[in-house]
MDTraj code that builds the backbone (N, CA, C; nanometers):
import mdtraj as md
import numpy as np

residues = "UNK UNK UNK UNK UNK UNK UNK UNK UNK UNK UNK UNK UNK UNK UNK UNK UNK UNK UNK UNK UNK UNK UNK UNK UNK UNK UNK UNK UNK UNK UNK UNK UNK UNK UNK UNK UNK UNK UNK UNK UNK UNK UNK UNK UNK UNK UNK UNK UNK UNK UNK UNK UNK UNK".split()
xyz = np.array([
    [17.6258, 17.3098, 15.4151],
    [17.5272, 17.4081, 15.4523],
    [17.3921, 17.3830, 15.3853],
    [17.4392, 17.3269, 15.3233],
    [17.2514, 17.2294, 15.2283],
    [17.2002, 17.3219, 15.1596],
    [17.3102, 17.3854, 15.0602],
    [17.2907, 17.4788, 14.9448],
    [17.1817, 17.4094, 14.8280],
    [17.1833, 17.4897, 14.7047],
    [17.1190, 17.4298, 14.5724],
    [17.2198, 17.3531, 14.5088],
    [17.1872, 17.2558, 14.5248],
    [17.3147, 17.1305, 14.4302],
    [17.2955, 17.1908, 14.2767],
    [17.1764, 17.2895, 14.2093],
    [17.1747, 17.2710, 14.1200],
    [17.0924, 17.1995, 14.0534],
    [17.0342, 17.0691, 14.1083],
    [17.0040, 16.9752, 13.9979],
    [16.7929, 16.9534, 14.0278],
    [16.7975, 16.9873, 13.9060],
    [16.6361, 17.0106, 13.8737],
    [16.5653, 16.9499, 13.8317],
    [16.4755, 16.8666, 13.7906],
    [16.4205, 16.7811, 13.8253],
    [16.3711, 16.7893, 13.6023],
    [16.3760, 16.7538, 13.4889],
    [16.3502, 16.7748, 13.3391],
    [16.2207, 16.6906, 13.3109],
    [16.2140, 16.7056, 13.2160],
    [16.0572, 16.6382, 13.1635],
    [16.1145, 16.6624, 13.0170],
    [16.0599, 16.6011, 12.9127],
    [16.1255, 16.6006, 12.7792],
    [16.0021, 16.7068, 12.6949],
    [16.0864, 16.7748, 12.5970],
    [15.9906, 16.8946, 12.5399],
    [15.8542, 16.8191, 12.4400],
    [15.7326, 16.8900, 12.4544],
    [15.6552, 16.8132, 12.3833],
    [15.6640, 16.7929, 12.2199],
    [15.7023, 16.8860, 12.1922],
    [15.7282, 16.8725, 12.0449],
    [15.8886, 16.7905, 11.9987],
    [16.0002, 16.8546, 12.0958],
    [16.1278, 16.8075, 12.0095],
    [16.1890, 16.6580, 12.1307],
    [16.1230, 16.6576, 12.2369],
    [16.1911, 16.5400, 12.3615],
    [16.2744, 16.6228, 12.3984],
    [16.3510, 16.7307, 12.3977],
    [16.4662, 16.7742, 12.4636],
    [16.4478, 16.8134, 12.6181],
    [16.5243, 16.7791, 12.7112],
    [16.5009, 16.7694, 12.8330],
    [16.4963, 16.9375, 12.8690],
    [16.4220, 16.9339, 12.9478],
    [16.3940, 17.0679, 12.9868],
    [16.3778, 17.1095, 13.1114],
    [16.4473, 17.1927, 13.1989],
    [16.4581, 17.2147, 13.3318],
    [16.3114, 17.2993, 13.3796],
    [16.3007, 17.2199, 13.4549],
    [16.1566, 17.2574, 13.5481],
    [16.1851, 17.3760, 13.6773],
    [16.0905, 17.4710, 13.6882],
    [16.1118, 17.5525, 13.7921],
    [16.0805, 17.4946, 13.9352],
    [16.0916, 17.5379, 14.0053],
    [16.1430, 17.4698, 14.1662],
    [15.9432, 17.5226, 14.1907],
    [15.8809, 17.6058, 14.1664],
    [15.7354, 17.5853, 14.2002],
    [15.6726, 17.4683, 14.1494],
    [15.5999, 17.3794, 14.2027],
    [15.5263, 17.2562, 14.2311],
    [15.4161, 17.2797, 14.1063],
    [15.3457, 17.4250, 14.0881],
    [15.2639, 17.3911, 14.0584],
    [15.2529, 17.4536, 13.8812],
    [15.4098, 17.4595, 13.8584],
    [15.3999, 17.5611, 13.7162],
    [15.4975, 17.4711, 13.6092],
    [15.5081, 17.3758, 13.5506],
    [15.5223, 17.2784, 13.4604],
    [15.5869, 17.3434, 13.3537],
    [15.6583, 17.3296, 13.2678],
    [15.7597, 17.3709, 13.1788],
    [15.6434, 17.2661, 13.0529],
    [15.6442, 17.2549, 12.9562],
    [15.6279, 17.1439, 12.8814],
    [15.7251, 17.2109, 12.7800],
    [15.7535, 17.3190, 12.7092],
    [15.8303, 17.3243, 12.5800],
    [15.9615, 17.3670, 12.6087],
    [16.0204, 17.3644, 12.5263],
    [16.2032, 17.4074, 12.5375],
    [16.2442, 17.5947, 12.5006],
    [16.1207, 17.5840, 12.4328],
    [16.1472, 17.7158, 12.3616],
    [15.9888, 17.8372, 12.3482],
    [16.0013, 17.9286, 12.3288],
    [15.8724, 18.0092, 12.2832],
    [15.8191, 17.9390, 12.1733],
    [15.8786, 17.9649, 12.0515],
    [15.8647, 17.8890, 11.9412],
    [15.7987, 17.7801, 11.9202],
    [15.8132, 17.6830, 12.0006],
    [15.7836, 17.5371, 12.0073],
    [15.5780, 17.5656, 12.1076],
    [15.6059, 17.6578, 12.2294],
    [15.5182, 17.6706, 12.2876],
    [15.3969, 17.7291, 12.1917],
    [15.4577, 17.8080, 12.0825],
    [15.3944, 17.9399, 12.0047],
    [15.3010, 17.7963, 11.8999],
    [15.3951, 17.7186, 11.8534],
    [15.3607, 17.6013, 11.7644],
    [15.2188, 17.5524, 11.8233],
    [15.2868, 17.5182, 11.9489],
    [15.1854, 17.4306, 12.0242],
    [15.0080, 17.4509, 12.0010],
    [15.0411, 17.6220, 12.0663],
    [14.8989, 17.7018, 12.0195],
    [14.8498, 17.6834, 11.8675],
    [14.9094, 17.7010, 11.8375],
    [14.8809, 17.7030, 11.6602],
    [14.7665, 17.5937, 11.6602],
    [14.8724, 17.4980, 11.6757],
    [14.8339, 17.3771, 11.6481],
    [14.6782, 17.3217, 11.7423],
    [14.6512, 17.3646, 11.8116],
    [14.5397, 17.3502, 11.9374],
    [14.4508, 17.4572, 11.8888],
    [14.4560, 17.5703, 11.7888],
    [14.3737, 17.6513, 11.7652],
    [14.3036, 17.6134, 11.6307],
    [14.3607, 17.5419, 11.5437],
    [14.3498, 17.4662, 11.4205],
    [14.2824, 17.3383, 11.4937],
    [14.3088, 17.2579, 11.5308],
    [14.2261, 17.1523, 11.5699],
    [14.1137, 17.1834, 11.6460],
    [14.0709, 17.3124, 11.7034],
    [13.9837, 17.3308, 11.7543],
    [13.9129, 17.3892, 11.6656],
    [13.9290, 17.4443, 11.5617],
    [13.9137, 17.5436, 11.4330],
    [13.7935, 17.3968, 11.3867],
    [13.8620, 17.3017, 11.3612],
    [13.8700, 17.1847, 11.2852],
    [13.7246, 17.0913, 11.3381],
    [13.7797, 17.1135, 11.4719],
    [13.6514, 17.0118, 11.5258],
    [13.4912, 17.1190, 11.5374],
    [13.5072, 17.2377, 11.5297],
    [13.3939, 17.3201, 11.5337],
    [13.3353, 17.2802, 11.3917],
    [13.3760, 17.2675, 11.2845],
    [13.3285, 17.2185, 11.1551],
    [13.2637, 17.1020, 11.1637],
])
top = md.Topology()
chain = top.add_chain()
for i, resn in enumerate(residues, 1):
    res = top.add_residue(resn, chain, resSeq=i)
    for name in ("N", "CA", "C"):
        top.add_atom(name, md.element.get_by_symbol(name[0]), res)
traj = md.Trajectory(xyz[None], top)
């Protein structure tokens, strides 16, 4: 009947590589595994931007 096999298409997390399941919209990208990791991410992009304004 050409159901959902299930199988989703991963990209590896930016911080840890862990494969990470992507949502079936085209245009909305997963990059982290976790909040945490996403929460990092910011950190880290707000400090280097912190950084380069100096």
């Amino acid at each position: 009947m050409g159901g959902d096999t299930g199988e989703r298409p991963t990209r590896p997390c930016e911080w840890c590589g862990v494969p990470v399941e992507q949502p079936r919209g085209r245009w909305r990208r997963r990059k982290f595994c976790s909040k945490a990791h996403r929460r990092r991410n910011r950190a880290v992009e707000a400090v280097f931007e912190f950084l380069d304004f100096w």
